[in-house]
N, C-alpha and C positions, 0 to 999 in steps of 0.2 A: 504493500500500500504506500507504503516511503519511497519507494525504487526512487535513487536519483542516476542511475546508469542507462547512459545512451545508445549501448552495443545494437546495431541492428538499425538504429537511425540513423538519417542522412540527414544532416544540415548547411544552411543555403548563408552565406555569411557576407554581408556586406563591409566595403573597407579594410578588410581582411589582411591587408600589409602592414598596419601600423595602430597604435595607440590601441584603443578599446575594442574594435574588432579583430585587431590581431589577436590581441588576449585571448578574447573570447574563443574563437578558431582554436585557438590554443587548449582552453580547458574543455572545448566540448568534444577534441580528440580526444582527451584524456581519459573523459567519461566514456571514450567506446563508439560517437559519434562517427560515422564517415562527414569527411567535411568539404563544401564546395566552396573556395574561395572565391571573393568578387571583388576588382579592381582595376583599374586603367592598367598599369606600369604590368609587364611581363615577365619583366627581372626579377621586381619583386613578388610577383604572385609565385614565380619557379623558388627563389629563396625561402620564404616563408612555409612550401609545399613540401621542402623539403626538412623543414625545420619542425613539421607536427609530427607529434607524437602517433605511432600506430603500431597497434598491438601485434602486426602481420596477417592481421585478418581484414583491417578497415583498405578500405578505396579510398584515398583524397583526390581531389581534383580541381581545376581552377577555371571561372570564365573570365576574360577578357574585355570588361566592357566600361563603358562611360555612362552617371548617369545621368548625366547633364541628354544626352542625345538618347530620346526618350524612342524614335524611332529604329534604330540600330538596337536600343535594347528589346524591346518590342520582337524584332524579328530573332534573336539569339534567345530571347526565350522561348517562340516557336519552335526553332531547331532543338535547342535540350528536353525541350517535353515533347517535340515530337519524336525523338529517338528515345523515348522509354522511360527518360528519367523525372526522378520525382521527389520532393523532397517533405520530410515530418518536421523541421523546425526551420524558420524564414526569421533571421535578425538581419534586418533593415537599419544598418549603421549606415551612413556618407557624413565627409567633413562641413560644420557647421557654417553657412554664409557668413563673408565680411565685418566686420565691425562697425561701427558706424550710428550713429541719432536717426533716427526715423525721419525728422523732416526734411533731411538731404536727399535720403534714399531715393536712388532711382529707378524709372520703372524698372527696368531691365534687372536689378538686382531683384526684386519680385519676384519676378519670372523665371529667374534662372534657378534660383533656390526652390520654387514652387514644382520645378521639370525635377529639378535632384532630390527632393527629397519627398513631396507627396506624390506626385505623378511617378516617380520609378518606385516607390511600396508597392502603390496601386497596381502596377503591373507586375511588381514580383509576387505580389500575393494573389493575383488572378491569375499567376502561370501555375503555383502550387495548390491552389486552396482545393482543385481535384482530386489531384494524389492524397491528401491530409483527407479528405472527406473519404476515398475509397479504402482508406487504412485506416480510419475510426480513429485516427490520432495527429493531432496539429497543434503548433506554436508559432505564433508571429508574437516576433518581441521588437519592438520599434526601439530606438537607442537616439532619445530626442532632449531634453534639455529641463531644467528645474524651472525654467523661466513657464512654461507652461502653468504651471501654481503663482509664479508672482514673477512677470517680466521685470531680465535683468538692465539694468543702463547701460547704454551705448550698446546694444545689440536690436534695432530695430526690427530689421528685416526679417532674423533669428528667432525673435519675438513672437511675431506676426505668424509663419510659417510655421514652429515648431507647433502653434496653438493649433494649428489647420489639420496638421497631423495626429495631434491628442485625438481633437472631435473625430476625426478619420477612423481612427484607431477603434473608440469607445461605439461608436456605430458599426464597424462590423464584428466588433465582438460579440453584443448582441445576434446579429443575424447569421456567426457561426457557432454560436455556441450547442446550437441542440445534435450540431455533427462531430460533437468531441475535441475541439479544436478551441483554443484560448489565445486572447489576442491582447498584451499586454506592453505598456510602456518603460523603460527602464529611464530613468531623469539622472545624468551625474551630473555631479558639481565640480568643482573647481578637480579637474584632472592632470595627472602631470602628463600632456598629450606637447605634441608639434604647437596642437593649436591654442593652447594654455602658454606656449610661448609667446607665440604671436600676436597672443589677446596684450599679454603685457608689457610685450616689444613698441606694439601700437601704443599703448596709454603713455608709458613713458614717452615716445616720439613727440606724441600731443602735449603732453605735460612737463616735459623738461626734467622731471626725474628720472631718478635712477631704477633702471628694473628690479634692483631690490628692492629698493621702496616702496612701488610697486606691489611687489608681491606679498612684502610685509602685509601692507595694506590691505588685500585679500582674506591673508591669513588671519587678520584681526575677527572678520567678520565670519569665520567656523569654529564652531565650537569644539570642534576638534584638535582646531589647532594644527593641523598640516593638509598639505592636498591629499586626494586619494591617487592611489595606484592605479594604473588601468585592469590590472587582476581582480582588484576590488568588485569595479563593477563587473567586471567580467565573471564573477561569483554570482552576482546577483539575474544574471542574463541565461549563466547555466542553471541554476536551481528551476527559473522559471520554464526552462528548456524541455527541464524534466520530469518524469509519468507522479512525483512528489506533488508537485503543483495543479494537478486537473483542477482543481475548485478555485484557482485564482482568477480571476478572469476581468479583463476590461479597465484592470486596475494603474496608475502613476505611483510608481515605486522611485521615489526619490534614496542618490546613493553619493549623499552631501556632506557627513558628517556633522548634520544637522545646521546646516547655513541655510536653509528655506526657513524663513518667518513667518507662515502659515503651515499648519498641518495638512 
C-alpha cells in the first residue's frame, strides 16, 4: 500500500540535463523507473543518459526536442507514441521565463513562456494520458513555482504563467482522476539551480550590489535559513511519482523551507 518503487514504470522527464529535473531523472532511476529524458542540447541529454543509474534491467532513453517550438514537438510526440511507447509518470519541468516587472513585459515574453510551459504540458500530457488510462496508472507532476500561492517580485511574466499552469493543472486533475491517474504541482523555492544564479546575477546588475548581498538577502527571508538542493525537491516529485501517493491529487506542494507567507 506504501510501495514507493518505480520498477516497471517509465517516466517522461522534462529538462532532464540540469538543476531539478536532472535530479529528479536521477532518483526516479533509482527507484527502478525507466527514464525518458527531454531536452534541447544532445551532448547533454547523451551525458546525463549515461550518468542514471540502472539496475540492468531498466531502458533509459532520451528525446531531443525544444519546447519553445510547440509544432516540432507536436509531431515527435506522434512518432514516440506512434511507435508503441508510453509513458506512467509525465514531470513537466522547463527553465523559468526572464526576470523582469510586469509593466515592461513584453508581449512576446507572454507568448513565448505560454508555448514552453502551458502549451508543451498540454501536449505532453495529451500524448501520455492514453497509455496512463490503459495501464490504470498515471502521474503528471508539473514542477512550477511558489509564486503560484503568492507572486514573487520582479518575476512578472513567471507570475502570470506559472498561475495558468496551476488552474491547468487543478482542472485536469479532476477530469483524470476517476482513471487512476493524479495530477499534481511540485512549487520550489529558492533552489540552488543555473537559474537561482541568474535571478541574483540580475538583481545585483540592477542594484549595484554585491551577489552576496544579494543572496544574503534571500536567505533572510526562509526560514530555513539556506537554499534547497535540487535533490530536495526532486524527493518531493518522486514520492508523488509513486503507487504511495494515489490519494494525492490536484494538490500545490510547496518545497521552500517555509518562505511562502501563506499556507
Amino acid at each position: 500500500m506504501f510501495e514507493t518503487s518505480l520498477t516497471g514504470k517509465t517516466a517522461l522527464v522534462g529538462g532532464a540535463t540540469q538543476g531539478i529535473g536532472r535530479a529528479a531523472a536521477m532518483l526516479l532511476a533509482a527507484q527502478g523507473a525507466n527514464v525518458v529524458l527531454m531536452a534541447r542540447n544532445v551532448d547533454s541529454l547523451l551525458a546525463t543518459l549515461q550518468a542514471l543509474p540502472n539496475s540492468g534491467k531498466q531502458t533509459h532513453n532520451f528525446l531531443a526536442c525544444d519546447f519553445n517550438d510547440t509544432a516540432m514537438l507536436q509531431q515527435l510526440l506522434q512518432t514516440w507514441t506512434g511507435s508503441g511507447m508510453s509513458a506512467h509518470i509525465l514531470v513537466n519541468n522547463t527553465g523559468g521565463p526572464p526576470a523582469g516587472p510586469i509593466v515592461s513585459a513584453k508581449l512576446e515574453e507572454f507568448e513565448s513562456a505560454f508555448r514552453q510551459h502551458l502549451l508543451a504540458n498540454h501536449l505532453l500530457a495529451q500524448a501520455v494520458i492514453p497509455g496512463m488510462k490503459e495501464a490504470g496508472y498515471g502521474r503528471i507532476i508539473n514542477v512550477i513555482s511558489t509564486s503560484v500561492k503568492l507572486p514573487l517580485k520582479g518575476l512578472g511574466v513567471s507570475n502570470t504563467i506559472r498561475a495558468a499552469v496551476a488552474n491547468w493543472s487543478k482542472t485536469l486533475s479532476n477530469e483524470l482522476a476517476p482513471f487512476g491517474i493524479t495530477v499534481n504541482n511540485v512549487l520550489p523555492g529558492a533552489t540552488r539551480t543555473g537559474r537561482l544564479e541568474q535571478i541574483i546575477q540580475n538583481k545585483a546588475t540592477k542594484t549595484g550590489h554585491e551577489p552576496s548581498d544579494v543572496a544574503a538577502e534571500m536567505l533572510a527571508e526562509i526560514p530555513a535559513g539556506r537554499f534547497a538542493e535540487p535533490e530536495e525537491v526532486a524527493a518531493a516529485i518522486a514520492f508523488l511519482a509513486s503507487p504511495a501517493a494515489s490519494y494525492i491529487n490536484g494538490i500545490n506542494l510547496p518545497v521552500d523551507g517555509g518562505r511562502t507567507g501563506n499556507l
